[in-house]
mmCIF file of the C-alpha atoms, coordinates in Angstrom:
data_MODEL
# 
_entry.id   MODEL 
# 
loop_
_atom_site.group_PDB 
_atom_site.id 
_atom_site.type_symbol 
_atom_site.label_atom_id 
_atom_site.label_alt_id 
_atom_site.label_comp_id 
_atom_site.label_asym_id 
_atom_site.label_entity_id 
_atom_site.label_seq_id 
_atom_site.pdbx_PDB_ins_code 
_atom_site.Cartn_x 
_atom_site.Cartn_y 
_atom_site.Cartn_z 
_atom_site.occupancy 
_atom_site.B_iso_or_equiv 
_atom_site.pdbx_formal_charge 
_atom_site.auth_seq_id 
_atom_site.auth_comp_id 
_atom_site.auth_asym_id 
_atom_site.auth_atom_id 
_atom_site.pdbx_PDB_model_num 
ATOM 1   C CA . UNK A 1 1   ? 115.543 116.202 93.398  1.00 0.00 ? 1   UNK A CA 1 
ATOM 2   C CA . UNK A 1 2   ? 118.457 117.659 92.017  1.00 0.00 ? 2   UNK A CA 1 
ATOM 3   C CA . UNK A 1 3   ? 120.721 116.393 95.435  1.00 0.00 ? 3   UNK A CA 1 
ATOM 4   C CA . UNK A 1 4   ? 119.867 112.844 94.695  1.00 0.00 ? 4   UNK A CA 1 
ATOM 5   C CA . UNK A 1 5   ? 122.080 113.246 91.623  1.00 0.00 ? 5   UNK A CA 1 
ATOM 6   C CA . UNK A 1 6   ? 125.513 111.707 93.436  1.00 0.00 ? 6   UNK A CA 1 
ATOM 7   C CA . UNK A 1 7   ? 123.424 109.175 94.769  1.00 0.00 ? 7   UNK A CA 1 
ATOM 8   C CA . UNK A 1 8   ? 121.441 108.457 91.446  1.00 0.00 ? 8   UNK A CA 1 
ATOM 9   C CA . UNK A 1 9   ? 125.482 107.414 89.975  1.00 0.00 ? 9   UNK A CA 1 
ATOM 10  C CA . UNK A 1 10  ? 125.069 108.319 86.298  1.00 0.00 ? 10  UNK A CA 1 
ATOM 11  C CA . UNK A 1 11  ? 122.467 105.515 86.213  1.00 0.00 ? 11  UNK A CA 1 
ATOM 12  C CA . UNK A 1 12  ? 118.379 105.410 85.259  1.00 0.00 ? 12  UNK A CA 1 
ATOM 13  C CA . UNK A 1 13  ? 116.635 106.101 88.321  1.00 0.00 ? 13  UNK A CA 1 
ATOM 14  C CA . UNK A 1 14  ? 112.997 105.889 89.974  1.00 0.00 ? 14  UNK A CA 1 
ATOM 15  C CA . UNK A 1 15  ? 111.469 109.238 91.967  1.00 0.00 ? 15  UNK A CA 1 
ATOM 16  C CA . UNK A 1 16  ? 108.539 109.064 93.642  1.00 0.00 ? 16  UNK A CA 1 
ATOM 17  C CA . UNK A 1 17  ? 106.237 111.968 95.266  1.00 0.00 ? 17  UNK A CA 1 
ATOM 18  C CA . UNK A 1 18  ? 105.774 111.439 98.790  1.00 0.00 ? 18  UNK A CA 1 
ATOM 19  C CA . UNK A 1 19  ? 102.481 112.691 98.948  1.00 0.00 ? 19  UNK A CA 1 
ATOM 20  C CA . UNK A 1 20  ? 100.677 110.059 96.421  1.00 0.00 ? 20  UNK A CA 1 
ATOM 21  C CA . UNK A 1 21  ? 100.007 106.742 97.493  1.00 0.00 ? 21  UNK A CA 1 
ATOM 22  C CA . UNK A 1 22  ? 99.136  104.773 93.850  1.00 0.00 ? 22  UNK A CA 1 
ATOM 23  C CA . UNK A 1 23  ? 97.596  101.128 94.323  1.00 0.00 ? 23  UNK A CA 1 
ATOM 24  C CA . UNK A 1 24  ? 97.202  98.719  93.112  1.00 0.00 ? 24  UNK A CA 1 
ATOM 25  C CA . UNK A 1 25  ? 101.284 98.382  92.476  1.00 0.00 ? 25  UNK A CA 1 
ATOM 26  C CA . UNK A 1 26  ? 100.855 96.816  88.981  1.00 0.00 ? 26  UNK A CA 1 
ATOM 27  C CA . UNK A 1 27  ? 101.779 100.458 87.814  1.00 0.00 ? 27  UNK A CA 1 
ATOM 28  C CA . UNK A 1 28  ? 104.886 100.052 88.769  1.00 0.00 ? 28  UNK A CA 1 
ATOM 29  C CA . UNK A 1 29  ? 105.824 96.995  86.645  1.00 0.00 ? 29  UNK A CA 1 
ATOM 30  C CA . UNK A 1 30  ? 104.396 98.744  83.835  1.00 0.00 ? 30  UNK A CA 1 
ATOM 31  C CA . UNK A 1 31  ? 106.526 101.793 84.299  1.00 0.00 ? 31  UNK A CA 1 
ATOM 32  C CA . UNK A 1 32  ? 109.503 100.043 84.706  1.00 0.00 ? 32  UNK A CA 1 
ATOM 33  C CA . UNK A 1 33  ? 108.582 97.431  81.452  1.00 0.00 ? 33  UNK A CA 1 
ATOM 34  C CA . UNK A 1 34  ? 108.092 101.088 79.869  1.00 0.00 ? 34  UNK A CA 1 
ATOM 35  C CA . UNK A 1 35  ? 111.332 101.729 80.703  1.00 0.00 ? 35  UNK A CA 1 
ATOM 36  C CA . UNK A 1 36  ? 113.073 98.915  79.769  1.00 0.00 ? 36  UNK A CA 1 
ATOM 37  C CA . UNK A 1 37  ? 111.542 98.851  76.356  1.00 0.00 ? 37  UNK A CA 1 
ATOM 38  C CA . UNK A 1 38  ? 114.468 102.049 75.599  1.00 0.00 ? 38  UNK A CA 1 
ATOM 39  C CA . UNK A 1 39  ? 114.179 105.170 73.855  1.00 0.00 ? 39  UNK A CA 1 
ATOM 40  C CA . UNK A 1 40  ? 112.820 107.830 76.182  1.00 0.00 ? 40  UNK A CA 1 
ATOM 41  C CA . UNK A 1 41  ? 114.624 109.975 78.579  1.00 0.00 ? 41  UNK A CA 1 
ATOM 42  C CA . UNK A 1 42  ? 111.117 110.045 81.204  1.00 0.00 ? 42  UNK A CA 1 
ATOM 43  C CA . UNK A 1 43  ? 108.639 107.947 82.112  1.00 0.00 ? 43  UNK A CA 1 
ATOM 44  C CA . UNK A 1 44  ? 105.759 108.655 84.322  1.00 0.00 ? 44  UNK A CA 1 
ATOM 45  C CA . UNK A 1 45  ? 102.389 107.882 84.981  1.00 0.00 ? 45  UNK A CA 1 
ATOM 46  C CA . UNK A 1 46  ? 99.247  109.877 84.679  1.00 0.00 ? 46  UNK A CA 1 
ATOM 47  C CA . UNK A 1 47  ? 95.531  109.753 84.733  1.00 0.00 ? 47  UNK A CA 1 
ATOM 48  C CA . UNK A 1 48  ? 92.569  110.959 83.121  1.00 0.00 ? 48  UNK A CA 1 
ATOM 49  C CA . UNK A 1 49  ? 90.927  113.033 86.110  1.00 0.00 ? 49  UNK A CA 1 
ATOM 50  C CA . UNK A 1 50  ? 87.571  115.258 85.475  1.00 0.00 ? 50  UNK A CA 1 
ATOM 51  C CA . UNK A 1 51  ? 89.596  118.562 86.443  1.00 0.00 ? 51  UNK A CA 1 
ATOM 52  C CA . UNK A 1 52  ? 93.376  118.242 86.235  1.00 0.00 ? 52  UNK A CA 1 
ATOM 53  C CA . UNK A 1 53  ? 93.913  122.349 87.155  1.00 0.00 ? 53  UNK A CA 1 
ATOM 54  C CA . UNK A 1 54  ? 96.155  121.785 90.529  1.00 0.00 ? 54  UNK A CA 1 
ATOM 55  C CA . UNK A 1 55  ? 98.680  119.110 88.753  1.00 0.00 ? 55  UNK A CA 1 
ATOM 56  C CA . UNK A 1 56  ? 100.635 118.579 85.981  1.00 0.00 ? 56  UNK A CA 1 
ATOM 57  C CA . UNK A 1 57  ? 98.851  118.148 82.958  1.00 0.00 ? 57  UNK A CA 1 
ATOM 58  C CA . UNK A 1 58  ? 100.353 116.479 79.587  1.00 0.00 ? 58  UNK A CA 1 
ATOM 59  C CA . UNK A 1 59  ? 99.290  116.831 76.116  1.00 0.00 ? 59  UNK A CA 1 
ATOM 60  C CA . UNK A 1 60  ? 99.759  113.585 74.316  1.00 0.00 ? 60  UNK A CA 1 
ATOM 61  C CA . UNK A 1 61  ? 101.563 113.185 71.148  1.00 0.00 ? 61  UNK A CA 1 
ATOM 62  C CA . UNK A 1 62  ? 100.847 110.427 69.947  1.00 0.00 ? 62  UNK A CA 1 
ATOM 63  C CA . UNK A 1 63  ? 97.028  107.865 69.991  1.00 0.00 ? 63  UNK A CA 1 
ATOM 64  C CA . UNK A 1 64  ? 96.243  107.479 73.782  1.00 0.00 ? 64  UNK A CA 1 
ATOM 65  C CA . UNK A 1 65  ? 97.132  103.709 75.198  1.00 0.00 ? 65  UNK A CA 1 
ATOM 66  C CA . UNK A 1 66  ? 98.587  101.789 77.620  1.00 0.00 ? 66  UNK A CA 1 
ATOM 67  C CA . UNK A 1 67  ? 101.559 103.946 76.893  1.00 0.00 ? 67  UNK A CA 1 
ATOM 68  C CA . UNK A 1 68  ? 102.003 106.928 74.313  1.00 0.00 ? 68  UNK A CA 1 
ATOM 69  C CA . UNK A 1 69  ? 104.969 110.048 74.053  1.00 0.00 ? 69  UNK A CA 1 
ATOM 70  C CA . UNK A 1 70  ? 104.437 112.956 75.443  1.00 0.00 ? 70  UNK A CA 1 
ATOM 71  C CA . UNK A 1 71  ? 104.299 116.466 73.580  1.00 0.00 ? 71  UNK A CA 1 
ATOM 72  C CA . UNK A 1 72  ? 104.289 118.732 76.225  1.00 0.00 ? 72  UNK A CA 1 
ATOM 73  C CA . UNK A 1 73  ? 103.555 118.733 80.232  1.00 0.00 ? 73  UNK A CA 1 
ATOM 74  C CA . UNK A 1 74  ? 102.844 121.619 81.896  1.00 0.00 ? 74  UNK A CA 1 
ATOM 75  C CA . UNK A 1 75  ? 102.612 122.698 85.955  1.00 0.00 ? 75  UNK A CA 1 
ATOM 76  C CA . UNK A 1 76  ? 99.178  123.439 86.794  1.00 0.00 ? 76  UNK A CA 1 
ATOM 77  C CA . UNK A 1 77  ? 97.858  125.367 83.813  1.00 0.00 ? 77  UNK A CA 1 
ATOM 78  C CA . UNK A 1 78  ? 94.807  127.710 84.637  1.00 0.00 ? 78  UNK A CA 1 
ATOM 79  C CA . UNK A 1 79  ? 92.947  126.224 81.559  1.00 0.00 ? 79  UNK A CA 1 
ATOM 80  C CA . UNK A 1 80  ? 94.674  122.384 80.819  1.00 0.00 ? 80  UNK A CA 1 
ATOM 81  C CA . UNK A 1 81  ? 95.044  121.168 77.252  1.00 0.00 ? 81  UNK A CA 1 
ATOM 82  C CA . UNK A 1 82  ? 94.195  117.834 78.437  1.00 0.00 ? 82  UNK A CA 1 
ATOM 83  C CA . UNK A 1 83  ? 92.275  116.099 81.483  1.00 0.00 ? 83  UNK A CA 1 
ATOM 84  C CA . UNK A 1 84  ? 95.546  113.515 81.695  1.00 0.00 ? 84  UNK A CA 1 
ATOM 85  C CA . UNK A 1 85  ? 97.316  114.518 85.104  1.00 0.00 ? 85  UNK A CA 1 
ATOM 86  C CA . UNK A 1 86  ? 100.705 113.369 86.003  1.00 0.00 ? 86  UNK A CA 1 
ATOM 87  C CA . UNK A 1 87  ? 100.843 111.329 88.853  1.00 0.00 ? 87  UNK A CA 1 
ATOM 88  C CA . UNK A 1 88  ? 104.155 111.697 90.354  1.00 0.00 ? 88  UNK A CA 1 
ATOM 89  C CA . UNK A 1 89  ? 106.277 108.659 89.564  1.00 0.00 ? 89  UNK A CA 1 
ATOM 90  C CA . UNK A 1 90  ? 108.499 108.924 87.427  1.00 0.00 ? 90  UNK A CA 1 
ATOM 91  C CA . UNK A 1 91  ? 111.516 106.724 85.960  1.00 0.00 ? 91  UNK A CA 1 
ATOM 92  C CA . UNK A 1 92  ? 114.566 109.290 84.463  1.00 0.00 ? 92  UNK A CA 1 
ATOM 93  C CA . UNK A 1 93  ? 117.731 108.924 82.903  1.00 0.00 ? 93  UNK A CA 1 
ATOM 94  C CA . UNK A 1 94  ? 120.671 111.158 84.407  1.00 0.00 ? 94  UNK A CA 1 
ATOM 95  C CA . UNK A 1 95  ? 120.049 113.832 81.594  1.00 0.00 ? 95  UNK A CA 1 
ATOM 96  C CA . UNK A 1 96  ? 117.171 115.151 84.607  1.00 0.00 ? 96  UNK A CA 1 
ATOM 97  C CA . UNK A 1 97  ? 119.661 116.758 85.850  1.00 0.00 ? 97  UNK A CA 1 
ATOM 98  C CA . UNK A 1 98  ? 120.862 118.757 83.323  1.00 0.00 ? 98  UNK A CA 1 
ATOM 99  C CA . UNK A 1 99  ? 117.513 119.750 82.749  1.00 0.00 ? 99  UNK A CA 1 
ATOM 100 C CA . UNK A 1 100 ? 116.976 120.714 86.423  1.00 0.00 ? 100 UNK A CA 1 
ATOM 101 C CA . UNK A 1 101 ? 120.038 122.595 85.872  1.00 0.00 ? 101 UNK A CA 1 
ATOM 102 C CA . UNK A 1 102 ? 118.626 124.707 83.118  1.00 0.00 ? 102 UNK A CA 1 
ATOM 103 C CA . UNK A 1 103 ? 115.417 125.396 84.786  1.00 0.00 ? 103 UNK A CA 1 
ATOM 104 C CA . UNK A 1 104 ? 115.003 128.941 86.865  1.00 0.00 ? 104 UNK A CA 1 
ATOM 105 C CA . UNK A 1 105 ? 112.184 128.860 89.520  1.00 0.00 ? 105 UNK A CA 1 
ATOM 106 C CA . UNK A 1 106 ? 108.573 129.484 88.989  1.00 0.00 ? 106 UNK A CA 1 
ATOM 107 C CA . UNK A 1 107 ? 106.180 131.744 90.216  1.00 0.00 ? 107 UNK A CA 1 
ATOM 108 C CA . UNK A 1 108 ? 105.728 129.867 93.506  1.00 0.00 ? 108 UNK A CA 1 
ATOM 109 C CA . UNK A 1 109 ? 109.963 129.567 93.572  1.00 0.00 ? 109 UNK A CA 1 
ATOM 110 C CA . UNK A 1 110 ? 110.305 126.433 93.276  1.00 0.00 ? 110 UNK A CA 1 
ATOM 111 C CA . UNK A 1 111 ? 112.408 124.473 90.222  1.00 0.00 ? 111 UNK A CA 1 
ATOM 112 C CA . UNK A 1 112 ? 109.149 122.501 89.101  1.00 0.00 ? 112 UNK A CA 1 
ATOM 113 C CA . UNK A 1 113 ? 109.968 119.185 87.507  1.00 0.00 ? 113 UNK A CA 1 
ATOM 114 C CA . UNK A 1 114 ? 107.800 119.024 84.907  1.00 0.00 ? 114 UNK A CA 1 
ATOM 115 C CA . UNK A 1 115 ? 109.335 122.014 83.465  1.00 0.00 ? 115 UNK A CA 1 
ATOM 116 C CA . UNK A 1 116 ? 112.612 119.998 83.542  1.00 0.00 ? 116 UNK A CA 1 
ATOM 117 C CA . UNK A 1 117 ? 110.537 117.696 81.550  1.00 0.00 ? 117 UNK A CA 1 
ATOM 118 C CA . UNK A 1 118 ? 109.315 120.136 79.441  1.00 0.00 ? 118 UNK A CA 1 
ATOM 119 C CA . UNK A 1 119 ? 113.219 121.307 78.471  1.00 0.00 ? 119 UNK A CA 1 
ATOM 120 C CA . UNK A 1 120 ? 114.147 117.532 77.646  1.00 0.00 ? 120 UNK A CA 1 
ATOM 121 C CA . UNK A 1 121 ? 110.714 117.521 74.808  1.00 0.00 ? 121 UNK A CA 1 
ATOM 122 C CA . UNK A 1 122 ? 112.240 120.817 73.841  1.00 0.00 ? 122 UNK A CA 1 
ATOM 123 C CA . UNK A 1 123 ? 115.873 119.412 73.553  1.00 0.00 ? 123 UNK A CA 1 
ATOM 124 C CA . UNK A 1 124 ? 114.437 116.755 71.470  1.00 0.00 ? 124 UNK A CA 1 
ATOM 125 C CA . UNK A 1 125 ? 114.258 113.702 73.898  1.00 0.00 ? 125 UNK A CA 1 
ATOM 126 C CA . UNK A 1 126 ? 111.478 111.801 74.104  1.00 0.00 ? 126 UNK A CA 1 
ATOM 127 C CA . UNK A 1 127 ? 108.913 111.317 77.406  1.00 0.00 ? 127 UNK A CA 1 
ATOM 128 C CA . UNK A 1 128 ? 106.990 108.450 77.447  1.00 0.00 ? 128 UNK A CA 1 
ATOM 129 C CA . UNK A 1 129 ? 103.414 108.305 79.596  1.00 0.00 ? 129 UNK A CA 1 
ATOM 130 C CA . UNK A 1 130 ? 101.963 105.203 81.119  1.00 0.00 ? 130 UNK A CA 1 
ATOM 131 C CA . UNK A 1 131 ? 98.206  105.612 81.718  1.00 0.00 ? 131 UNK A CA 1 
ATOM 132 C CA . UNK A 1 132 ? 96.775  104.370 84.860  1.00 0.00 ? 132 UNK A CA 1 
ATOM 133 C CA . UNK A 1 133 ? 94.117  101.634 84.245  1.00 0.00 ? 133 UNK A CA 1 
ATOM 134 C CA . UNK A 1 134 ? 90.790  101.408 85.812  1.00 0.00 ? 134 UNK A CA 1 
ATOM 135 C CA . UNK A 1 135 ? 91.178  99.725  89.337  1.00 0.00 ? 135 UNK A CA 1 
ATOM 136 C CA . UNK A 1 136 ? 94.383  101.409 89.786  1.00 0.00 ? 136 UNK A CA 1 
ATOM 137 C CA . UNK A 1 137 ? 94.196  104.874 91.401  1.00 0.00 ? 137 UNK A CA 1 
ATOM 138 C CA . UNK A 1 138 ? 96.236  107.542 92.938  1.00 0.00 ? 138 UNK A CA 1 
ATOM 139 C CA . UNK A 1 139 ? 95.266  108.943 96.566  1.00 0.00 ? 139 UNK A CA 1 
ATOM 140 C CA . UNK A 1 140 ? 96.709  112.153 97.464  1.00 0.00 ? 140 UNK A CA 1 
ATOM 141 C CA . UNK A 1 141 ? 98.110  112.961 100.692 1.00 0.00 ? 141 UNK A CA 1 
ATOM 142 C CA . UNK A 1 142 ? 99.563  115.979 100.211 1.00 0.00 ? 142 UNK A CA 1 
ATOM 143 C CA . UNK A 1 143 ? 96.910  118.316 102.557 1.00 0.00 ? 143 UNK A CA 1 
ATOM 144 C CA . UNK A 1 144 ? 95.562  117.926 105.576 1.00 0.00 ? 144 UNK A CA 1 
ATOM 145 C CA . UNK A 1 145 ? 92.202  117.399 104.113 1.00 0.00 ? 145 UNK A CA 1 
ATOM 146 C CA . UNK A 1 146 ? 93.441  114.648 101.499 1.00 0.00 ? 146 UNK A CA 1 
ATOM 147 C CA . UNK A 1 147 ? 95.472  112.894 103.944 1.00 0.00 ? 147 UNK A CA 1 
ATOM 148 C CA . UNK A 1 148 ? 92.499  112.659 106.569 1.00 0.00 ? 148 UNK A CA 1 
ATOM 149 C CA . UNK A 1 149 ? 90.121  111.810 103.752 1.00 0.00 ? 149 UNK A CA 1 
ATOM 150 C CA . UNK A 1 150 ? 92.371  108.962 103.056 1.00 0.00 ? 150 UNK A CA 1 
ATOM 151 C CA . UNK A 1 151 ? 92.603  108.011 106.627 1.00 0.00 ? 151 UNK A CA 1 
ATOM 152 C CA . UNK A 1 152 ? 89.063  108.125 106.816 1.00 0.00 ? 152 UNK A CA 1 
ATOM 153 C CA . UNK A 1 153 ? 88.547  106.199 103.723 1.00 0.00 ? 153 UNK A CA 1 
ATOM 154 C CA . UNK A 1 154 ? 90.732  103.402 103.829 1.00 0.00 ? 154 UNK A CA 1 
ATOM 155 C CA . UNK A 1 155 ? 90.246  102.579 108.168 1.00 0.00 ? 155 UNK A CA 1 
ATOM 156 C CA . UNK A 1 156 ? 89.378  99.290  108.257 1.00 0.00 ? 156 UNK A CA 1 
ATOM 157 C CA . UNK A 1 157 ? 88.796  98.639  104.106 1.00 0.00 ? 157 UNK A CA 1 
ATOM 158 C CA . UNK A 1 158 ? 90.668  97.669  101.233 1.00 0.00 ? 158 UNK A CA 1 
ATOM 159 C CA . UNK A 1 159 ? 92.332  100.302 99.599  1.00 0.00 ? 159 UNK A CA 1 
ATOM 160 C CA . UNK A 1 160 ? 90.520  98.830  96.441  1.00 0.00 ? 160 UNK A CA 1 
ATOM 161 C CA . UNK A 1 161 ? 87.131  99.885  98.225  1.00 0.00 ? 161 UNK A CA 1 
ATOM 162 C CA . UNK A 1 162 ? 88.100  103.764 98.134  1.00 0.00 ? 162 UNK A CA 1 
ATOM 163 C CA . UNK A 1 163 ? 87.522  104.740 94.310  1.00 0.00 ? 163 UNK A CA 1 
ATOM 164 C CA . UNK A 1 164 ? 83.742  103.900 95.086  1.00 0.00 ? 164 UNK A CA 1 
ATOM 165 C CA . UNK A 1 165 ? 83.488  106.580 98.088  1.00 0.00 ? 165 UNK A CA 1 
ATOM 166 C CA . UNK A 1 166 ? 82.629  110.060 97.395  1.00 0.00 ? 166 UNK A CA 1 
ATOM 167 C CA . UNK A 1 167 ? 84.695  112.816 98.749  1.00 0.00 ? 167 UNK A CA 1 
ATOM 168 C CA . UNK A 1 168 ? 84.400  113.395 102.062 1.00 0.00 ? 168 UNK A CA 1 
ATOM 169 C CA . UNK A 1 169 ? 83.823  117.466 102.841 1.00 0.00 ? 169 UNK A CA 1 
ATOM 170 C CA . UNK A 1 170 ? 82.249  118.035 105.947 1.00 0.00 ? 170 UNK A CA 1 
ATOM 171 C CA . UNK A 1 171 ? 85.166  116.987 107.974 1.00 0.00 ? 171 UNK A CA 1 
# 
């Protein structure tokens, strides 16, 4: 993320994952209101999920709603302090980057971006969350298994049909 900064122009910008697909897209609005409303260097969605080990988990700081600040977010934590996982879209303002900047790799090498997020909390900005509301889901593509399950799922049905399927394993 940290090459889109040129391109981002010193202005508020929106990143999103390419391996999510979030529907329906009234998320989005909400983010963006969320964002408009002022006062927080991040935005980003998240959900309540049953076991939020392999994604970014926040801890809220404030009473759980439509929207609520952040306290801390973490990158896959072995035992999560919450069940709200991030799902990756986010809204920033340009101080990101100097976060990103501050931020050395993690254990798998990579400069994770919620622990840029985690350094703005620490350097006192605030991170807002905007919960996901039932109807609305995230679908993740991001492994061959998860992107054929989606496949699978959504051939010939509305995406709306696929929170009602179970997991497909036996593929």
């Amino acid at each position: 993320m940290a090459h889109a900064e040129l391109f981002a122009g010193g202005e508020p910008f929106l990143v999103h994952a390419g391996d999510t697909l979030v529907t329906p897209s009234d998320c989005y609005t909400r983010l963006l209101e969320a964002f408009e409303e002022g006062g927080a260097a991040a935005r980003l969605l998240v959900e309540e999920v049953e076991d939020p080990r392999m994604c970014g988990v926040v801890v809220p700081a404030s009473e759980l709603g439509d929207v609520f600040r952040v306290k801390r977010i973490l990158e896959k934590p072995r035992e999560p302090p919450s069940r709200l996982a991030v799902v990756p879209v986010y809204v920033f303002e340009p101080v990101i980057f100097d976060a990103l900047r501050s931020v050395a790799p993690g254990p798998r090498g990579e400069v994770e971006l919620t622990d840029a997020i985690e350094v703005l909390i620490d350097w006192g900005y605030e991170v807002r969350a905007v919960m996901l509301r039932e109807g609305e889901y995230r679908i993740d593509v991001g492994t061959p298994e998860t992107y054929w399950e989606a496949l699978r799922l959504s051939y010939g049905k509305p995406l709306s049909s696929l929170r009602d399927h179970p997991p497909l394993r036996d593929l």
